[in-house]
C-alpha positions in Angstrom: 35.8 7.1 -10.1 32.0 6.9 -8.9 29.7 9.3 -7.6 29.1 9.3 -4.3 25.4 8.7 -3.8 23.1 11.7 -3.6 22.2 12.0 -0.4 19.7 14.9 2.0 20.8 16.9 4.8 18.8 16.0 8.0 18.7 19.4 9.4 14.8 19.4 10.1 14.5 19.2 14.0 11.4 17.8 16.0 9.9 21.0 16.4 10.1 21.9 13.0 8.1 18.2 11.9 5.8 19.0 15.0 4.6 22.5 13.7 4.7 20.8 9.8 1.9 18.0 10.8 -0.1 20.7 12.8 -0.2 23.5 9.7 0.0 20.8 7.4 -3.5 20.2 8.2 -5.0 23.9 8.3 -5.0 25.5 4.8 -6.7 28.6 3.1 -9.1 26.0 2.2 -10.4 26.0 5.8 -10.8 29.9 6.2 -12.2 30.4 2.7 -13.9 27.2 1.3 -15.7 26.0 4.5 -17.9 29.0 3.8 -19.2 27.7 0.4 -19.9 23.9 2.0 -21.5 25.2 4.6 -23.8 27.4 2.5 -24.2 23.9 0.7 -25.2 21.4 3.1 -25.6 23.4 6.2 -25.0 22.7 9.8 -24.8 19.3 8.4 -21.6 19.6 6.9 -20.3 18.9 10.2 -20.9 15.5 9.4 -19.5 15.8 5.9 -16.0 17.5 7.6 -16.2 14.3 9.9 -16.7 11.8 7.4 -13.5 12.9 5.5 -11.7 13.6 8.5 -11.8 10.0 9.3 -10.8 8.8 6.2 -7.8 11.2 6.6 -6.9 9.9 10.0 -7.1 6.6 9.0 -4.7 6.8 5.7 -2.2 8.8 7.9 -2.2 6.1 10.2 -1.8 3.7 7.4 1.1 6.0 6.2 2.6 6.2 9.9 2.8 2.5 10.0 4.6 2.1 6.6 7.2 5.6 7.6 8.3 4.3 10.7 9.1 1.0 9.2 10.7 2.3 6.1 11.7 6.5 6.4 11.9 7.9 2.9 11.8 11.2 0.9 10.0 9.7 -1.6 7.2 8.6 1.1 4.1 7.1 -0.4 5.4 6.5 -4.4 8.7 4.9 -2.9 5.9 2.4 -0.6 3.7 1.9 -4.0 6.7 0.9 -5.9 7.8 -1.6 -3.4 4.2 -2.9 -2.6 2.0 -2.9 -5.9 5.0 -2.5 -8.5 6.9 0.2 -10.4 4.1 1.4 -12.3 2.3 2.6 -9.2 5.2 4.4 -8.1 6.0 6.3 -10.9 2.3 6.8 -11.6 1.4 8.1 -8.4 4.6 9.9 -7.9 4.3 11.9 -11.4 0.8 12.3 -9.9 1.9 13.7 -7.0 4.3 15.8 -8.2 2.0 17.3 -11.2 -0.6 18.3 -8.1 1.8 20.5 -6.0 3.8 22.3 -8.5 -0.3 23.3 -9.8 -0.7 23.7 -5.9 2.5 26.4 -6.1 0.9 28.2 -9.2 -2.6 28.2 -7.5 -0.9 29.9 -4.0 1.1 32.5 -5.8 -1.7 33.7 -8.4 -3.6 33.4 -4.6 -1.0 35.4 -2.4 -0.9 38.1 -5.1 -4.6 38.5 -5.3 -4.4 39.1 -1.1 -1.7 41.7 -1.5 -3.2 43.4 -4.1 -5.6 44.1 -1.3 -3.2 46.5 0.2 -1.4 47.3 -2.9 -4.1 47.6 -6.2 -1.7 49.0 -8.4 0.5 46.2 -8.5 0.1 43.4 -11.3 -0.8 40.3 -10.2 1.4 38.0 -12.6 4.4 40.3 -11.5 3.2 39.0 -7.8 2.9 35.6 -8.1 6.2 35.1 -9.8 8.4 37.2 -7.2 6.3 35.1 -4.2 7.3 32.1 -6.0 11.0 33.2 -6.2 11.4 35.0 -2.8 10.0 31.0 -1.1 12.7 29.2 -3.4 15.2 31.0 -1.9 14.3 29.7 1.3 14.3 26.0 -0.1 17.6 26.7 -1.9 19.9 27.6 1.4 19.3 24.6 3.2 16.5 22.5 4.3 17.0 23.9 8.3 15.7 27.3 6.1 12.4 25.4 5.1 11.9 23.9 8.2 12.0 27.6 9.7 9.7 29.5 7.9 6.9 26.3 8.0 7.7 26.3 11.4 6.4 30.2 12.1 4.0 29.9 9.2 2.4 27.3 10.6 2.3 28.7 14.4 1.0 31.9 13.0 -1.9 29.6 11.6 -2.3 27.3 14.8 -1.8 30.4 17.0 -5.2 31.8 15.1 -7.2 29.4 14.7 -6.8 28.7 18.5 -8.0 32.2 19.7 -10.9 31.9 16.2 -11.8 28.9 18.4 -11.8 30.6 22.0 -13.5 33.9 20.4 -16.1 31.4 18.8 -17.0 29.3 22.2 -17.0 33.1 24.5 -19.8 33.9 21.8 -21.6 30.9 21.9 -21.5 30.3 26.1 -22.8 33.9 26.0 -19.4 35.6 27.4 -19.3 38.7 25.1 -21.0 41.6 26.3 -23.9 43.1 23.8 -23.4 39.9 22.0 -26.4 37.6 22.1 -25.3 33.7 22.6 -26.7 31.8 19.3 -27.9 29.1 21.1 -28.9 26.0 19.0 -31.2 28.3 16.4 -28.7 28.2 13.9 -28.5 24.6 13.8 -31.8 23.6 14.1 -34.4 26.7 13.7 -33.5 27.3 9.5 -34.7 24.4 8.3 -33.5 22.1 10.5 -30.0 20.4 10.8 -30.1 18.9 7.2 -31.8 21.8 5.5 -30.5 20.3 1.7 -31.3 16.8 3.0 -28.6 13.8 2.9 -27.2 14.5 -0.5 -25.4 17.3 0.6 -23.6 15.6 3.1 -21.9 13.4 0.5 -21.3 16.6 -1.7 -19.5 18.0 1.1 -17.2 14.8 1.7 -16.0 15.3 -1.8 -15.3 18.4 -1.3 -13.7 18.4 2.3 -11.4 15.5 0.8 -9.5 18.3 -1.2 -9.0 20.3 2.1 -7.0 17.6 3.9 -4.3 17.7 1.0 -1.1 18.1 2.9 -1.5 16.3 6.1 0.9 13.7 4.0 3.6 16.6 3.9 5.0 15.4 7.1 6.0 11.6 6.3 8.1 13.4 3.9 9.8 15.8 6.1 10.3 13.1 8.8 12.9 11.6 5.9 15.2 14.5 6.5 15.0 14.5 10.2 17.6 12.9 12.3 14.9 10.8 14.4 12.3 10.4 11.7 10.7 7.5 13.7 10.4 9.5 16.8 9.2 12.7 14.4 6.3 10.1 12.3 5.4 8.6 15.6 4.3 11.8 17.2 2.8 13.4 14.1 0.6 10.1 13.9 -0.2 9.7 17.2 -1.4 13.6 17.2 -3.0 13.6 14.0 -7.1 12.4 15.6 -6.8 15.8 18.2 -5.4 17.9 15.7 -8.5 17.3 12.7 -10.9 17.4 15.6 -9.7 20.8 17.0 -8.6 22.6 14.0 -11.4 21.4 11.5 -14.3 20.1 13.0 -14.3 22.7 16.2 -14.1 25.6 13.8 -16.6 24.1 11.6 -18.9 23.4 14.7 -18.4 27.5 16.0 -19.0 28.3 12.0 -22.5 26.6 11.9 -23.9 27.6 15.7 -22.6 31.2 15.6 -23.8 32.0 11.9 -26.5 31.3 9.8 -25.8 29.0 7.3 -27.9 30.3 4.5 -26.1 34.0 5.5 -24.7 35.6 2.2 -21.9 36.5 4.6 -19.8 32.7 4.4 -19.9 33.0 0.9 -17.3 35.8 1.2 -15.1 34.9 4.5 -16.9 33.3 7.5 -14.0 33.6 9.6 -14.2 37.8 9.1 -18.3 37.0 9.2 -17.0 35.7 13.0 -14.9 38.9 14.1 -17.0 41.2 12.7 -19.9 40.2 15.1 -17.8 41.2 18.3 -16.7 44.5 16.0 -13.4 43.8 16.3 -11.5 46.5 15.0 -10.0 45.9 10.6 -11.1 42.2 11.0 -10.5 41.9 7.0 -7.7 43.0 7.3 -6.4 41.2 10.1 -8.3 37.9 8.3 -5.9 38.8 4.8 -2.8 38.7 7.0 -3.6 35.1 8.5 -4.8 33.7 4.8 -1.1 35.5 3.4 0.5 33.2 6.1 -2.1 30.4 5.0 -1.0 30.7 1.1 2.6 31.2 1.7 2.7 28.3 4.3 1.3 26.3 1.5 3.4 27.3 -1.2 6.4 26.8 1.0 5.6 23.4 1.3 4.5 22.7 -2.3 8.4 23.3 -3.5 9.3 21.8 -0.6 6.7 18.1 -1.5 7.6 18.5 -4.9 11.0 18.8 -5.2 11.6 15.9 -2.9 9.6 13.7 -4.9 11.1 14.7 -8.2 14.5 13.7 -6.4 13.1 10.7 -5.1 11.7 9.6 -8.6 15.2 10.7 -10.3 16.6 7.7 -7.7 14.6 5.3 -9.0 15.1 6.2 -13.0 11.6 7.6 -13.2 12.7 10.9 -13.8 15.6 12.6 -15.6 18.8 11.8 -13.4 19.7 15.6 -13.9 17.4 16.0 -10.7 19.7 13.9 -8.6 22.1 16.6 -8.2 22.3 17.9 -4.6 24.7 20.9 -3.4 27.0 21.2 -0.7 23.7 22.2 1.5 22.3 18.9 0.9 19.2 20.2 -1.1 18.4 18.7 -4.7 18.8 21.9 -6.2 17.3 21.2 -9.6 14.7 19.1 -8.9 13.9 22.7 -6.9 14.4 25.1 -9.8 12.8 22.5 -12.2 9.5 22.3 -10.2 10.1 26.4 -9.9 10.2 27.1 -13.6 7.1 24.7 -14.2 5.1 26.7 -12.0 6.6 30.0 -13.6 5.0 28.6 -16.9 1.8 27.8 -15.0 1.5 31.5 -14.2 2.1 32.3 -17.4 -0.7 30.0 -18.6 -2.9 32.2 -15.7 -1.8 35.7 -17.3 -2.4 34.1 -21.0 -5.4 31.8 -20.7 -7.0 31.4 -17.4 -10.5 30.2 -18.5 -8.6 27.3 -20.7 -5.1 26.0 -20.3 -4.9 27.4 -16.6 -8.1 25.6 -15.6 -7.8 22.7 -17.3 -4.6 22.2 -15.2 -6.5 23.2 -12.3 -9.2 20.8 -12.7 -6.8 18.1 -13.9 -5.1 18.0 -10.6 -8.8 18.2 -8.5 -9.1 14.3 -7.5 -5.5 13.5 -7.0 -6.0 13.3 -3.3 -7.9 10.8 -3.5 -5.3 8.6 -5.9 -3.0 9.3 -3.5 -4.9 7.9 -0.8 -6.5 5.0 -2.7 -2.9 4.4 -3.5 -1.4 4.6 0.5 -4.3 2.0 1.2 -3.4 -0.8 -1.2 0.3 -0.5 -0.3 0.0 -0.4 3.4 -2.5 -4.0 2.7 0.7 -5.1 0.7 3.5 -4.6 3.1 1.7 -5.1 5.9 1.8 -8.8 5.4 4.9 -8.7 4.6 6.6 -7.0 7.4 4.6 -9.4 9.6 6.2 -12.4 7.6 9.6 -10.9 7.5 10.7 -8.4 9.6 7.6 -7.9 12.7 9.9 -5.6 14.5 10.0 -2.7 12.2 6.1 -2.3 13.0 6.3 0.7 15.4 3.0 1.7 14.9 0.4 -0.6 13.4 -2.8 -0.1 11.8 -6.0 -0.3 13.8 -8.1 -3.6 13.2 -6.0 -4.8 10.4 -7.0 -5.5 8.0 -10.8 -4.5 8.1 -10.0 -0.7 8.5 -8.2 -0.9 5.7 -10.7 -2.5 3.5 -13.1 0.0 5.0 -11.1 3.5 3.9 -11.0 1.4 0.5 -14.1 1.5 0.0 -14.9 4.7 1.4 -12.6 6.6 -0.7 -13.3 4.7 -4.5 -16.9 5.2 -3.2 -16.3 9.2 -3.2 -14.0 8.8 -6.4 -16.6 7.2 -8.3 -19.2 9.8 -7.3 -17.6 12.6 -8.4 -19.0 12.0 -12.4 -22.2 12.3 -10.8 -21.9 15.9 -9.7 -22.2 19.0 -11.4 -19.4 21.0 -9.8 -16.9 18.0 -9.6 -17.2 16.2 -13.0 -14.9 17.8 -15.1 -12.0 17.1 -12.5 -13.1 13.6 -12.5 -12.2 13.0 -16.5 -9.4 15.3 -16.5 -7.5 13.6 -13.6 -8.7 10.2 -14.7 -7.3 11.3 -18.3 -4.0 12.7 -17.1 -3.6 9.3 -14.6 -3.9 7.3 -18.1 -1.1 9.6 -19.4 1.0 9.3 -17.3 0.6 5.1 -16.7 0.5 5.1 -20.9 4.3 6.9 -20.5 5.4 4.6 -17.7 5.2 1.8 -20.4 6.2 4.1 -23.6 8.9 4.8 -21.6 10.3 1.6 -19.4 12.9 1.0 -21.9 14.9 4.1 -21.4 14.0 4.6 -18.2 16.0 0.9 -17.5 19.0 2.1 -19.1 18.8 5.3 -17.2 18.4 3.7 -13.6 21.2 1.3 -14.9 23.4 4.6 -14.8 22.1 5.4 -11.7 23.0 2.6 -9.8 26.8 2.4 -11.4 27.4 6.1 -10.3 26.2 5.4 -6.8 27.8 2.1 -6.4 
């Protein structure tokens, strides 16, 4: 007697994918890192956040068009396989998958550091690992359970950065009493608004790049909703107001209300912010919103991983071990696997962070970038033929086809190929470029097992 195929609960309701796309795209990256580009590039890096943003948009869009048509757990890496072969989809899925469960290592070792701020005496290894376990959990029970705590994560995040953004323009128009409005000194009176000149701004698009990691999360959620086309259509369709009121309007207060050569963003502008208007434990009420930030993040980074470990395990690119799915509907090992692989990375924290740690670290840093590279060649594929072949499944459709896509081509290999050429960014360059040729070296070490193993796959499903 055959299995009956694996298959995912869709317990993840519309509000839940709603509040996903809109936290998806505000990470601790945004209250911690936009201090250290701004003290970069200065008020210019509002271009450099606008830039990137773009890009961003335009790959969701890219990604919207190809989920509506085709809803799938395995998102992206199952759309590379079909479009530019199997090789891209295992490469860019093992890709994928390597980033977040570094991602999950990165945001416990993170989450431990914050509540160490209330709690010194605790160790910070000791930390990390019960985070980690405490947000399994969670994913274990059911996918509904996910869907929850990203959903209140992630309004806790929007919730803030919405009063940060009304706080930000009462200081600006002048509103707060004893609190001189800013005016346009900030932008233009300290060395005017490209104090590092034009270099910087293509520094900061690099950088920003990183930030927007996780804005993709929601294609794969939308897989285990019951109206995924309804859930992608809305997240894409929403995806322009949310990068221009969550990034670029809190970049835009950052640069006008502080100075952007102030010592102060190098620490926490967003604190920098509240303590101007003396509002009362501002660090600590900033720690609370970066705990929800990390957590939100490592929520979703067992979440993203697991899912594409079970969707790679379908196809025979991974062990078919991570096919098995409880009575819940969740791929439970593909869950504790990922788990376990950021227990070691951890480890690697406690034992060696200034060598194996980082070099994971850095190893993962320009995999956003493969992954959108990889979205943009296989949205240029299928696009032609879904208009050949099936024209209705286009539900939404990329803008100006195919010149925008040509354009975000170029735009993103452009900022991949100047990462060698920066200080700061040039070690992650090699080391994700080495770790890509692993992993495409394996795909074709490997294709003769792997064939016999998807063989098994498809008998037990049949």
């Amino acid at each position: 007697m055959h299995d009956q195929q694996p298959e995912l609960k869709k317990e993840l309701k519309t509000r839940h994918i709603t509040m996903i796309s809109l936290g998806g795209v505000i990470g601790a990256g945004l209250f911690i890192g936009s201090g250290t580009l701004i003290n970069t590039a200065g008020p210019g890096s509002i271009i450099s956040y606008a830039f990137a943003g773009l890009l961003v948009i335009l790959v969701m869009r890219m990604l919207g068009e190809m989920s509506t048509a085709n809803p799938s757990s395995g998102s992206f890496a199952t759309y590379a396989r079909e479009a530019l072969g199997p090789w891209a989809g295992y490469t860019i899925g093992w890709l994928y998958w390597f980033f977040w469960v570094i991602v999950i290592a990165v945001e416990a070792i993170a989450g431990a550091t914050i509540i160490q701020y209330w709690f010194p005496s605790l160790p910070s290894w000791s930390v990390s690992l019960i985070l980690t376990f405490l947000l399994t959990l969670t994913n274990i029970f059911s996918v509904k359970s996910f869907g929850e705590f990203e959903y209140w994560f992630s309004l806790i995040k929007v919730v803030s950065l919405g009063l940060f953004l009304i706080l930000g323009g009462a200081i600006i128009c002048g509103f707060i009493p004893g609190v001189e409005s800013p005016g346009t000194s900030n932008l233009l009176d300290r060395g005017g608004f490209l104090p590092n000149g034009i270099s910087s701004i293509f520094l900061g698009v690099t950088v920003v790049m990183f930030s927007f990691m996780g804005t993709e999360i929601v294609a794969t959620a939308a897989g285990e909703s019951p109206h995924p086309e309804k859930a992608i259509i809305s997240a894409t369709n929403t995806v322009i107001y949310r990068i221009l009121l969550f990034y670029l309007g809190s970049i835009l207060i950052l640069v006008t209300v502080l100075p952007w050569d102030s010592s102060s963003l190098m620490k926490s502008p967003f604190v920098s912010l509240l303590e101007i208007v003396n509002i009362p434990a501002a660090a600590q009420v900033m720690n609370f919103i970066l705990l929800t930030a990390v957590l939100s993040c490592l929520n979703s980074g067992l979440y993203t991983s697991s899912r594409m470990l079970f969707s790679m395990a379908q196809k025979g690119d991974a062990p078919k071990l991570f096919l098995k799915v409880n009575r819940k509907g969740i791929p439970f090992n593909a869950i504790i696997g990922c788990t376990i692989i950021s227990y070691i990375s951890v480890g690697f924290n406690y034992l060696s962070p200034d060598k194996i740690f980082l070099f994971l670290v850095n190893a993962s840093g320009g995999v956003a970038l493969l992954v959108y590279l990889v979205i943009a060649f296989s949205q240029l594929r299928m696009r032609k033929n879904y208009e050949k072949e099936q024209p209705e499944k286009l539900k939404i459709r990329m803008w100006l086809f195919p010149y925008l896509t040509y354009g975000t081509i170029v735009g993103i290999t452009s900022i991949f190929i100047t990462m060698p050429f920066i200080d700061s960014l040039r070690t992650q360059f090699f080391l994700t470029l080495l770790i890509a040729l692993f992993i495409i070296g394996s795909f074709f070490l490997t294709k003769n097992r792997r064939n016999i193993t998807k063989i098994e796959v498809e008998k037990n499903i049949s």
